[in-house]
C-alpha positions in Angstrom: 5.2 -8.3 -40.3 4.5 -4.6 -41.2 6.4 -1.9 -38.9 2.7 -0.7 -37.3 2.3 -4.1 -36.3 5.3 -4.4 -34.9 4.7 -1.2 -32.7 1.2 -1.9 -32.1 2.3 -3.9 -28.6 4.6 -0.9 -27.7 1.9 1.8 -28.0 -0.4 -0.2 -25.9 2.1 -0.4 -23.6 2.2 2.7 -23.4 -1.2 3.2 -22.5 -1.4 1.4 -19.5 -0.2 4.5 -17.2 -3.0 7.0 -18.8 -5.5 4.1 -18.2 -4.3 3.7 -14.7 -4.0 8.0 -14.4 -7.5 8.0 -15.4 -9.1 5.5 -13.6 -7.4 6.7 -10.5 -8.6 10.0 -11.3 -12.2 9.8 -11.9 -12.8 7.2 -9.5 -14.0 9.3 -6.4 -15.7 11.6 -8.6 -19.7 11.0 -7.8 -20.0 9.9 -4.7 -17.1 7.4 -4.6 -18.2 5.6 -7.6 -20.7 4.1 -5.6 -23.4 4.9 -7.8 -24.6 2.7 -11.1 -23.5 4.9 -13.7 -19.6 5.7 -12.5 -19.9 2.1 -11.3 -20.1 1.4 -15.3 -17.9 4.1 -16.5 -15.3 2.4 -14.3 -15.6 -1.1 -15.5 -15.4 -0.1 -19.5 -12.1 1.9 -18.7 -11.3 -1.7 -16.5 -12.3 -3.4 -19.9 -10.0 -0.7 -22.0 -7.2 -2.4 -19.6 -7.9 -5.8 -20.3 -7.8 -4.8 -24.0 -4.0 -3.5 -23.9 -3.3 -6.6 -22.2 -4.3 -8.5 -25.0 -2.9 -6.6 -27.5 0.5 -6.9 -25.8 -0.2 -10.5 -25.7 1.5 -10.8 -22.3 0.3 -12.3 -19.0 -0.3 -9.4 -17.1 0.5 -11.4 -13.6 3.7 -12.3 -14.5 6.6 -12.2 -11.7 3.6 -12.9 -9.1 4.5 -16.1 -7.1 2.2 -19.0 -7.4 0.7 -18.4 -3.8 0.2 -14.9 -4.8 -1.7 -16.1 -8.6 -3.6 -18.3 -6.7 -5.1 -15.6 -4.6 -5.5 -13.7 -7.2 -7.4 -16.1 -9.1 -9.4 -17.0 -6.6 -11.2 -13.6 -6.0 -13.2 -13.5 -9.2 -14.1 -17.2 -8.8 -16.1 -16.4 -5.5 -19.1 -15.2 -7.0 -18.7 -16.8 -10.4 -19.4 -20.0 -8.0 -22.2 -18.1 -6.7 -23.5 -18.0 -10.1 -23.3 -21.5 -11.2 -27.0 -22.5 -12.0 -28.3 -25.3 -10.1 -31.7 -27.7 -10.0 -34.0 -26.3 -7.7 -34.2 -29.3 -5.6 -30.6 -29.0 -5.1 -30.2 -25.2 -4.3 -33.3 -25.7 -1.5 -31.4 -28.1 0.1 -28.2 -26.2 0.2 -27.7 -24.0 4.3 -29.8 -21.2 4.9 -32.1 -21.7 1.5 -34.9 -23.6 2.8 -37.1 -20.5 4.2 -36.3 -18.9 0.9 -37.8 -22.0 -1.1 -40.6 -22.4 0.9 -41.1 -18.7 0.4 -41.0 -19.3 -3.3 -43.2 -22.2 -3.1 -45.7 -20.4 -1.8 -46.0 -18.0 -4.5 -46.2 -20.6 -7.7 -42.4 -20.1 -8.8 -41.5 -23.8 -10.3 -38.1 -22.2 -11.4 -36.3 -25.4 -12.2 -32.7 -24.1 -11.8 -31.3 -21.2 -9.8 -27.8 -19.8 -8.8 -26.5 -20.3 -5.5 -26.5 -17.1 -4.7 -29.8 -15.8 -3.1 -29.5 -12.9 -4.9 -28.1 -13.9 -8.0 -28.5 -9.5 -10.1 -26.6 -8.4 -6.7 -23.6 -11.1 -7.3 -23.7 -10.4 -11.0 -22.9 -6.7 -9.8 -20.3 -7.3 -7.4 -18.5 -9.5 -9.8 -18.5 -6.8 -12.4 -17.5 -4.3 -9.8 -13.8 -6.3 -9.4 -13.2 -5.7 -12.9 -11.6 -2.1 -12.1 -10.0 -3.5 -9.1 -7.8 -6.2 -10.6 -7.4 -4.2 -13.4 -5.4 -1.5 -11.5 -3.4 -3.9 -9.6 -2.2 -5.6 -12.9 -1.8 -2.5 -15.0 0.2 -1.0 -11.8 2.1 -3.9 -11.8 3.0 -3.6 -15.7 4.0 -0.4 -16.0 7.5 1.0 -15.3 9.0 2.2 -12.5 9.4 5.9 -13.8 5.3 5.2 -14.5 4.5 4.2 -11.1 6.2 6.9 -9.6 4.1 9.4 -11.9 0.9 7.5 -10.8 1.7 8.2 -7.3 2.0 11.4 -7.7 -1.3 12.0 -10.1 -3.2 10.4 -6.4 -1.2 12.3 -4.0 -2.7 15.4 -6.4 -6.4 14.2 -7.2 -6.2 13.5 -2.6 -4.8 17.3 -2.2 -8.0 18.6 -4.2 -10.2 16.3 -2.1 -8.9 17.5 1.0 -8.9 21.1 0.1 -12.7 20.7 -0.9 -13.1 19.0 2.4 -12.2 21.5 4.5 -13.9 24.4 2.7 -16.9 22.1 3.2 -15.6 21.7 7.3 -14.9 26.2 6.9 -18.1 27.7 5.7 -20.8 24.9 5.3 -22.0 25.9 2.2 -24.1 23.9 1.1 -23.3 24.4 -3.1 -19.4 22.8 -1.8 -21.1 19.1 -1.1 -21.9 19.0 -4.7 -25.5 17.8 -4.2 -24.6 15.9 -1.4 -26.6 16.6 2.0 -24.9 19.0 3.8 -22.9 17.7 7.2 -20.8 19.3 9.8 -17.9 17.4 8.5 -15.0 17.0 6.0 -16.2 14.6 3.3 -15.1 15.8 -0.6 -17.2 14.0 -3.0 -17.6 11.0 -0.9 -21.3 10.1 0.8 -19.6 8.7 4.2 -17.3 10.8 6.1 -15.2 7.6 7.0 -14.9 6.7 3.2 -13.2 9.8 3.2 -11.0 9.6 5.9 -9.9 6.3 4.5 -8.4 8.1 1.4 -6.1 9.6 3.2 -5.3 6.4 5.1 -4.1 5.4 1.6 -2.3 8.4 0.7 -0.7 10.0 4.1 2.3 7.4 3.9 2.6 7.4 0.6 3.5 11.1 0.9 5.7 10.2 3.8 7.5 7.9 2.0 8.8 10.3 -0.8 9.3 12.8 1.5 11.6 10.4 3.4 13.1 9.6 -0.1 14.3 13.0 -0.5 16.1 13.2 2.3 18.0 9.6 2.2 19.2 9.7 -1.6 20.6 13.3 -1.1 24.5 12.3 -1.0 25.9 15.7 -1.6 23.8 16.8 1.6 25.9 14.2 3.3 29.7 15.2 2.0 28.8 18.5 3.3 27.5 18.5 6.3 29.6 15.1 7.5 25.6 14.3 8.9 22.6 12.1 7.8 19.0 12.7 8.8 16.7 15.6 9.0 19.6 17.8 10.7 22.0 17.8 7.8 18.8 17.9 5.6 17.6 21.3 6.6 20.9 22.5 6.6 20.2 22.6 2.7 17.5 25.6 3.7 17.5 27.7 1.1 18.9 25.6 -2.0 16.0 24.6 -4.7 16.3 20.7 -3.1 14.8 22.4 -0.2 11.4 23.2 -2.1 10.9 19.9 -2.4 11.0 18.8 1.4 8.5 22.1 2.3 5.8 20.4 -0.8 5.6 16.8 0.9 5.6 18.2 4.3 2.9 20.7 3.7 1.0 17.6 1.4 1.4 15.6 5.1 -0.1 18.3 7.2 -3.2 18.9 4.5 -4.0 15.4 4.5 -3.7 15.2 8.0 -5.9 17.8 8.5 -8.7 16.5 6.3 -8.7 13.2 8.2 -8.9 15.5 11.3 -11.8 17.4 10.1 -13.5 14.4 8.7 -14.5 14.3 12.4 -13.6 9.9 11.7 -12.7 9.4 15.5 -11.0 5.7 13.7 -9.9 8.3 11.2 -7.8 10.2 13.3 -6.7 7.7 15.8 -5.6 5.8 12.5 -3.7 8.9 11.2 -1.9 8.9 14.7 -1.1 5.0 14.1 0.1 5.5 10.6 2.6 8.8 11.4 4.1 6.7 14.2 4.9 4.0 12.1 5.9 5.5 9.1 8.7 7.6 11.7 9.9 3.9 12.7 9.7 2.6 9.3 11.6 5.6 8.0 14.0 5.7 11.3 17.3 4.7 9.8 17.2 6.7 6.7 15.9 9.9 8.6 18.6 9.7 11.7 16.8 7.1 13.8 15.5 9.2 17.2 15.0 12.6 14.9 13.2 10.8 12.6 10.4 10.3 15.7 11.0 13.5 16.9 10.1 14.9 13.3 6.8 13.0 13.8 6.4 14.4 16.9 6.6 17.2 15.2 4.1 16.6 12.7 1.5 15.7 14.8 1.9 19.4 16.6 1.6 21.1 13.7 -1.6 19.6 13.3 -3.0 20.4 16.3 -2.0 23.9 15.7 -3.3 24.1 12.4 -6.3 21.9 13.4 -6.9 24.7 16.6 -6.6 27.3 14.1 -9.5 26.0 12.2 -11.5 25.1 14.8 -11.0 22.1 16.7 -14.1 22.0 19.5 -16.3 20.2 17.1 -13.5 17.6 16.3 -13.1 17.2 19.9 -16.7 16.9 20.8 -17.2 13.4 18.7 -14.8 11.7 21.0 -17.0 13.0 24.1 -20.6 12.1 22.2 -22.1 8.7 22.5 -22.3 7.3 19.1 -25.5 5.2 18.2 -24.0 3.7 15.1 -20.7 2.7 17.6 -23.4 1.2 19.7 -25.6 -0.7 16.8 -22.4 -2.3 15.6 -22.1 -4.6 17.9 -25.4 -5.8 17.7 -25.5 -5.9 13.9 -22.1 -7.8 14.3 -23.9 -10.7 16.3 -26.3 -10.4 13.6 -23.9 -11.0 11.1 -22.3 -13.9 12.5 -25.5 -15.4 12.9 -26.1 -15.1 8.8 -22.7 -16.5 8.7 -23.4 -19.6 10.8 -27.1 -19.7 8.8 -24.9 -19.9 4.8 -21.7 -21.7 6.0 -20.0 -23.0 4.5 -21.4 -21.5 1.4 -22.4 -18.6 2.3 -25.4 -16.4 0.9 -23.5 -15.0 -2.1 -21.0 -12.2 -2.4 -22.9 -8.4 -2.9 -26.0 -10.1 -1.0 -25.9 -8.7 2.1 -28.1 -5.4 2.0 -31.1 -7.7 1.1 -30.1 -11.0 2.7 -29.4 -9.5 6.4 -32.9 -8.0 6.6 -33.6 -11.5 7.4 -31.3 -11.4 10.9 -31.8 -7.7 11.2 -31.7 -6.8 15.4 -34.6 -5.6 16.9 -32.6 -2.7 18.9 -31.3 -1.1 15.9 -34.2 1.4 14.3 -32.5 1.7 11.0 -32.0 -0.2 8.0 -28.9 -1.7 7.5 -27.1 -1.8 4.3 -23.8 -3.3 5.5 -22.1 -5.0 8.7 -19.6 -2.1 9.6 -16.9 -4.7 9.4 -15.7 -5.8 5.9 -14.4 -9.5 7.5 -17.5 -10.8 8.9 -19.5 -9.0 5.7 -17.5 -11.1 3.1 -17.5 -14.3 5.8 -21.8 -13.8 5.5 -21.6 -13.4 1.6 -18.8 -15.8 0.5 -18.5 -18.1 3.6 -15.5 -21.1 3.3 -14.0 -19.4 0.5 -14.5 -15.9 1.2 -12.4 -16.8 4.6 -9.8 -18.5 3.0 -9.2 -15.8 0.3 -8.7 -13.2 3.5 -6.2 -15.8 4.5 -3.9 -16.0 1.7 -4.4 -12.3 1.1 -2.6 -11.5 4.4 0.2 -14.2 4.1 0.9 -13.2 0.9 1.1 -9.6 1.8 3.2 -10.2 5.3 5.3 -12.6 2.9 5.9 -9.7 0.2 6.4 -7.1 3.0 9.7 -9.6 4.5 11.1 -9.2 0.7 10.5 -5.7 0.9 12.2 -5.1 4.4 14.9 -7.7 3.1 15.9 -5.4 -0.3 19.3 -4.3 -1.0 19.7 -0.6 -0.3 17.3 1.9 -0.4 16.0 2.8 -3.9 13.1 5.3 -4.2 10.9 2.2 -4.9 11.5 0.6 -1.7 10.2 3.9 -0.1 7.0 3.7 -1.8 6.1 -0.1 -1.3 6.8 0.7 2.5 4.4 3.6 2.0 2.2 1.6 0.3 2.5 -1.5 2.8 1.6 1.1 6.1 -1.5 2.6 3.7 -2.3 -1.2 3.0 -2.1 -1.7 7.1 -4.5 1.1 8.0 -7.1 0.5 5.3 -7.2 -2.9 6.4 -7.3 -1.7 10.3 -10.0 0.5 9.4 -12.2 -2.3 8.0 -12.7 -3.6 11.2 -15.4 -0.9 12.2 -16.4 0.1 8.4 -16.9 -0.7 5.0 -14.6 1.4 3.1 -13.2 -1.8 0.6 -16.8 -1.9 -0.6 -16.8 1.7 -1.7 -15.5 1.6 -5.5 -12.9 4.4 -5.3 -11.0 3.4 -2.1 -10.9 0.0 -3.4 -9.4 1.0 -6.3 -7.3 3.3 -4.7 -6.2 0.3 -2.3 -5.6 -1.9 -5.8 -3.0 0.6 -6.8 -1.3 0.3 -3.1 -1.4 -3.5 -3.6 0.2 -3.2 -7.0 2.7 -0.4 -5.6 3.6 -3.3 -3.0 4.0 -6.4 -5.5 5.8 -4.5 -8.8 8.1 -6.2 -9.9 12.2 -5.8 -8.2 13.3 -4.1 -11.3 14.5 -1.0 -12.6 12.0 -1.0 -15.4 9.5 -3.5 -14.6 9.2 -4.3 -18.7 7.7 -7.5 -19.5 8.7 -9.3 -22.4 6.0 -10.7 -25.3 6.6 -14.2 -23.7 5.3 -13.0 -20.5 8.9 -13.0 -18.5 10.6 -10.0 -17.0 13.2 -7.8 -18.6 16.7 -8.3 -16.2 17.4 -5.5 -14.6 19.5 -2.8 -15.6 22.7 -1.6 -14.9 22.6 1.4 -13.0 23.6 4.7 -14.9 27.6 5.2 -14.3 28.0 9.0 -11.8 28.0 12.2 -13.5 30.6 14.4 -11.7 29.3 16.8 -9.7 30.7 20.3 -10.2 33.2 21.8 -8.3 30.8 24.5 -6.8 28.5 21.4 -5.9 30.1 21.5 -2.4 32.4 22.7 -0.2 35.0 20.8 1.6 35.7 21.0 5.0 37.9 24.7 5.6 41.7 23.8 6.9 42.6 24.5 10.6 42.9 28.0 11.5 41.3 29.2 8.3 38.2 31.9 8.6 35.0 29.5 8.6 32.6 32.1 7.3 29.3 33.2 8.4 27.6 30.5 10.5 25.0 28.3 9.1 21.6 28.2 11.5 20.4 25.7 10.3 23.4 23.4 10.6 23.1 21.5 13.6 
């Protein structure tokens, strides 16, 4: 074997990260993907992924339990099920398709075999849409540690331009700044759906949390000096270059806050106010337990102040309005379990719903309705049985993962970010209760990279071998010695202490 072709797997290796980067990147572009044409730019860079995989010839879910492959498996199968061709005598007598046949019937169509699904070009669609979705979980998954923490960082920037866009949208209503969009009196970036822009930052707010909660439990020399963990010993570093860091993730919390704020998402905020409490608990006993909720405390003021700086009346004003949509929910929600009584156990076929629910659509709600507001009972409609057991396994795999999480040894930068991820996970999955953010291409691709985030591999490097195992994990690196000048030991008795440090509490 030739040298090139010996390298060929390690150069498509390292690829994987730039095709994740890139994917992440352009995702939220037009309109949240949610558009044919980045819908199919997304899927051939999905299809690039697939393609390094092969070349590596590994198994890109290996280290995954078999609960956890199972799952896994069994979200692509849903509507290649749907798809299955069956004789027409057979597919009329299956729930719910009987109107639909007579229907047919009527009009001269002898069509001697048809899919399950009632709508079998909108199936084909949303099966090709999960191509970029599992392919940033598993790419995610594959690449290193040192990789991941890079990717993070590429969203936490790609979310800080959104946000920035979104509020210069919120300041001066311009309507060149919504980038063809129509103009609202909202935050929204290049996302059609305020909400869908809210839940970005659902995603993204603990993941900035969590490495600014990083920096401040693996500073050790902070610790020797100041005899002190937690935030107090922390800002007693004011001034030192460490300290940059600290005033970057807290000034990325309070612009992400902010753009949830001004989205004017009334789940939005009140999930932003869910997601800092948490993160202070989760964070508690590497940020000096009580501070560490005092810190959020503090958070949460300095968006208010900023947020009353801006403007804050309109914000406030949503929570005080009656919302029509807030009121239609409920009765397309009855709707929708009606369809899902209709189709069960089958279901009507995953990416069917827009056309399908005309069919149930309530009589007291004026407006067509392209989605139940409520990703559970949407995918229950479409997918039925299975669609219900795959949200099962999903969440016992995930509360089973998060236990191994919380269980870990120490606390390595990684476990910061699969908490982060975990909370993100928690609120995106909180919000789909009143919207439909998973069905939006970006956020679920955003909320792929959180899943793969949560389910790396536990090692250092996360390398996987040619015969689809994982590289052990490393040694860690052996302490360089600190200089002398690093830090200053405690002065003897009687001796002159110096100026006073402020900030050393």
């Amino acid at each position: 074997m030739t040298e090139p072709v010996r390298r060929a797997p390690q150069r498509a290796a390292s690829a994987l990260p730039l095709l994740v980067a890139t994917l992440l990147a352009v995702a939220p572009l037009f309109r949240g993907g949610n558009r044919p044409l980045p819908l199919l730019a997304l899927e051939l860079l999905a299809l690039a992924v697939f393609a390094v995989f092969a070349l590596q010839r590994t198994a890109p879910w290996a280290g995954l339990e078999r609960s956890e492959r199972f799952t896994l498996l069994l979200l692509p199968i849903i509507p290649l099920l749907a798809l299955i061709p069956l004789p027409a005598a057979w597919w009329a007598a299956l729930p719910g398709r009987a109107l639909y046949a007579d229907a047919l019937a009527l009009v001269g169509d002898t069509t001697a075999w048809r899919s399950a699904s009632i709508v079998p070009f909108a199936t084909q669609w949303s099966a090709l849409a999960l191509l970029p979705v599992l392919a940033v979980f598993l790419a995610t998954r594959a690449c290193t540690e040192r990789h991941r923490v890079r990717l993070v960082h590429v969203l936490l920037a790609l979310a800080t331009l959104q946000a920035l866009l979104g509020l210069a949208q919120y300041g001066t209503q311009n309507p060149v700044l919504y980038l063809g969009l129509d103009p609202s009196a909202a935050a929204q970036g290049t996302y059609t759906n305020r909400n869908h822009f809210a839940g970005l930052f659902e995603m993204v707010f603990p993941l900035a949390a969590a490495l600014f909660a990083a920096r401040f439990g693996q500073d050790p020399d902070r610790q020797r000096r100041y005899r002190g963990t937690g935030l107090r010993a922390a800002f007693a570093d004011l001034g030192t270059a460490q300290v940059n860091r600290y005033i970057v993730f807290l000034l990325l919390l309070v612009l992400f806050g902010l753009a949830i704020v001004f989205s004017r998402s009334r789940t939005g905020i009140t999930l932003l106010i869910v997601g800092v409490i948490v993160t202070a608990l989760s964070f508690a006993p590497r940020l000096g337990g009580r501070q560490s909720l005092r810190t959020a405390a503090g958070v949460i003021v300095l968006l208010a102040g900023a947020a009353a700086a801006v403007g804050l009346v309109p914000v406030l004003e949503r929570f005080a309005q009656l919302d029509p949509v807030a009121d239609a929910r409920v009765s397309i929600a009855r709707a929708t379990v009606t369809g899902i009584g209709t189709f069960f156990p089958l279901g009507a076929g995953p990416g069917t719903f827009p056309e399908v629910f005309r069919r149930f659509h309530p009589g007291d709600v004026p407006l067509f309705v392209n989605s139940a507001h409520n990703d559970y009972l949407e995918w229950l409609f479409e997918g039925g049985a299975l669609a219900g057991l795959a949200i099962v396994l999903v969440l016992a795999v995930l509360v089973r993962r998060l236990v191994r999480v919380v269980r870990m040894p120490g606390w390595p930068r990684d476990r910061y970010l699969r908490i982060g991820a975990a909370i993100g996970i928690l609120l995106l999955a909180l919000h789909g209760l009143v919207d439909f953010n998973l069905r939006i291409p970006a956020n679920a691709i955003f909320f792929a990279f959180l899943m793969g985030l949560l389910f790396a591999p536990e090692t250092d490097e996360g390398e996987i071998r040619k015969d689809g195992s994982r590289a052990p994990e490393r040694s860690p690196p052996a302490a360089t010695p600190e200089p002398a000048s690093a830090w200053q030991p405690e002065p003897a008795p009687g001796a002159d202490p110096g100026p006073p440090n402020p900030f050393a509490l």
